[in-house]
Residue, then its C-alpha position, 0 to 999 in steps of 0.5 A: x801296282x807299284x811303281x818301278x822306277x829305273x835310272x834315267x841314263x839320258x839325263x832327262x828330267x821327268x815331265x820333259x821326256x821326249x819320245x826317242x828318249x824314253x822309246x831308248x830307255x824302254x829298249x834297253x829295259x826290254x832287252x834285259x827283261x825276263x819273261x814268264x820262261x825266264x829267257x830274256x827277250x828275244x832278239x827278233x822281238x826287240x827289233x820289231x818293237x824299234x821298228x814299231x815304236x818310232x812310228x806309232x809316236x810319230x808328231x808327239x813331242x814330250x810324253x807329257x803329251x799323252x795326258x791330253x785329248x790331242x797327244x793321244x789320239x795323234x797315236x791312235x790316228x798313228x797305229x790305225x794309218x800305219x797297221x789297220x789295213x793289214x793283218x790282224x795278226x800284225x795289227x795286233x802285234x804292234x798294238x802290243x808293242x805301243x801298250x808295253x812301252x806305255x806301261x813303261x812310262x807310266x811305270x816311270x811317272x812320264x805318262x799319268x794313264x796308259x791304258x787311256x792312250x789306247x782307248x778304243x783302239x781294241x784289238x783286231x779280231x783274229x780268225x781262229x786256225x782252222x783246216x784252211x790253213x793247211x795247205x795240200x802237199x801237192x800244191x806245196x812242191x808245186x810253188x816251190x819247184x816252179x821255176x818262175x819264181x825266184x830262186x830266193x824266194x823258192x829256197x825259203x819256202x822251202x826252209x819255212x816248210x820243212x823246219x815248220x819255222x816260223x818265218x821270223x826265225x829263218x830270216x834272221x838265219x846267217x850263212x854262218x849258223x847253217x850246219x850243211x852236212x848235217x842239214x841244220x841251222x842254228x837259231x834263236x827262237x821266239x821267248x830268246x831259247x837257242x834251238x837247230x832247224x831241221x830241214x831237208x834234201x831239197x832245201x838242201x840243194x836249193x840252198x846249195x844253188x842260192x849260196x852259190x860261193x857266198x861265205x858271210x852274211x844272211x842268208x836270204x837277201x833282198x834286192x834293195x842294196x844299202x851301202x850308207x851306213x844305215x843298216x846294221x852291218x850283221x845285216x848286209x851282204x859284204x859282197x853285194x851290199x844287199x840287206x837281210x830279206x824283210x817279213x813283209x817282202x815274204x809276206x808280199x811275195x808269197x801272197x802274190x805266187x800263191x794267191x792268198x797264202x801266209x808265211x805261218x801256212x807252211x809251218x802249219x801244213x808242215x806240222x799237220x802233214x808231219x802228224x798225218x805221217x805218224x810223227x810223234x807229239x815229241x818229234x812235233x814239238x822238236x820241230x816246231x820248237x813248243x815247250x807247251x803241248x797245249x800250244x801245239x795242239x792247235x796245229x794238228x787239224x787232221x784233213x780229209x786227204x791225210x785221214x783217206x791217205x792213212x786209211x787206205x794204207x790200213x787197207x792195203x796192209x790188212x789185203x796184204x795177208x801174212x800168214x801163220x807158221x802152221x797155215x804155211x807148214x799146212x800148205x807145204x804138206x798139199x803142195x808135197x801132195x799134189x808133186x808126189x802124184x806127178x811125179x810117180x815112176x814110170x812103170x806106175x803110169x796107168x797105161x793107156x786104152x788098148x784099143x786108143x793105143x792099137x788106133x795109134x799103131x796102125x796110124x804110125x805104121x801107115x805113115x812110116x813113123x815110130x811105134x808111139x809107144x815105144x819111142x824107137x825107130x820102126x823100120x818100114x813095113x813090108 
């Protein structure tokens, strides 16, 4: 591969360059750079590499160090302390972040071999999505109405399911970007494409309460309050002071209300309850916001509870017989049938047993009642 050289703006000479020097050039590179779609980085992303980054090169004092033993496994020993215990998934990211801005300084000539910083720091194995992810709907709405936990965190669980967002995406919401009457938010996908989250009427009104009077700032908030200039201010409430609300507060929080639930849980239950209910792939992917149907298929497991669900229904419809035009009109004609034999006049009644009738007489007579027959007054017999 070529090299690619690009202007020092900081004015460093190549060989002196030091960590916070090439980590901002590297930034500055990222944030212009074109993926494979063609959309520039997305914001969400340069943010975790400036988070990542300082800390993977902690202790090295020029680049130049990563050419020896020493500098590069004091990177290594950096990225196993700050990330190994934690999820594969998030261990993986950040080892993405290290590799990328490597490759950027070699592609600079500051470093001589970038793969050899990482060497034997491999990627963590990530468990394959599978049906366990999908959490049952009943337990869903139970953890979101429970009202011990707070009221921030019940609204965002919300959003997080019915957006199938991921959670990334919906922290990075402003009061501003919320479209209330219509139930949307504007936001920035993962890949940089713009796109509306779509959520529903609890949501709604949990969003109703946690705003409150709020008109500016995140949406969801944190409890820690920073008022000496060194968070962005696009990321504190003007109000409180509070900061945005961090993935690893949700990731946190979640974990400990649930019992081991992820924040990407909810975005698959979302997307797998949605096909369960008759969602097209097309409304899926609106949803969740892939491009690629190949991406999505790995969130549609199909469960026991959602597959007996949809069976019964076939059931209950197929015992809920319609029938034809001609089977009905052949019911009318026998209903018209079994009226017009009770209803017959009264002169074409078959009359009685003469002997039941003459019985009948005697015991109206003896009991100075009406003639049975005839349904008029008798007089008293003499």
């Amino acid at each position: 591969m070529s090299t690619v050289r690009h202007l020092n703006v900081f004015g460093d000479e190549v060989g002196a360059i030091s960590p916070a020097v090439g980590i901002a050039q590297f930034l500055v590179w990222l944030q212009g750079k074109r993926g494979r779609s063609g959309r520039i980085t997305s914001p969400q992303t340069v943010r975790a590499y400036t988070s990542a980054l300082p800390t993977a090169f902690a202790g090295i004092g020029v680049l130049d160090e990563l050419d020896d033993t020493v500098g590069r496994e004091r990177v290594r020993l950096n990225v196993r302390t700050a990330w190994a215990g934690g999820a594969p998934s998030t261990f993986n990211a950040r080892r993405a972040a290290v590799a990328s801005a490597l490759a950027y300084f070699e592609d600079q000539g500051w470093i001589d071999d970038a793969d050899a910083v990482l060497t034997g720091l491999d990627r963590e194995p990530q468990p394959k999505p599978d049906g366990l992810r999908v959490r049952p709907r009943e337990q869903i709405d139970a953890l979101i109405g429970d009202r011990r936990h707070r009221l921030e965190d019940r609204t965002l669980w919300a959003m997080l399911y019915a957006t199938a967002a991921r959670a990334e995406e919906v922290l990075q919401l402003d009061i501003a970007d919320l479209d209330r009457p219509n139930r949307r938010a504007r936001v920035i996908r993962k890949g940089g494409k713009a796109d509306e989250l779509m959520y529903d009427i609890r949501t709604a009104r949990l969003l109703g309460q946690l705003l409150a009077g709020r008109r500016s700032g995140p949406v969801f908030l944190s409890v820690r309050v920073v008022r000496d200039g060194t968070v962005d201010t696009r990321d504190i409430d003007p109000a409180t002071g509070r900061r945005r609300m961090g993935y690893r507060t949700v990731e946190r929080r979640l974990d400990a209300a649930s019992g081991g639930w992820d924040p990407h849980d909810l975005r698959h239950s979302r997307l797998t309850h949605a096909g369960e209910d008759g969602a097209t792939e097309a409304d899926l992917m609106l949803l969740s916001g892939h491009e690629d149907r190949r991406t999505l298929q790995r969130y549609l497991h199909p469960t026991k509870d959602g597959a007996h669900r949809r069976l019964d229904d076939i059931d209950a419809r197929r015992g809920a017989f319609t029938p034809s035009a001609d089977d009905l009109a052949d019911r009318i004609d026998r209903a018209a049938q079994r009226q017009a034999r009770t209803q017959l006049p009264a002169d074409t009644r078959p009359l009685p047993d003469v002997a039941v009738y003459d019985q009948l007489l005697t015991r109206s007579r003896d009991s100075g009642h009406t003639d049975p027959g005839r349904g008029q007054e008798q007089g008293p017999v003499s």
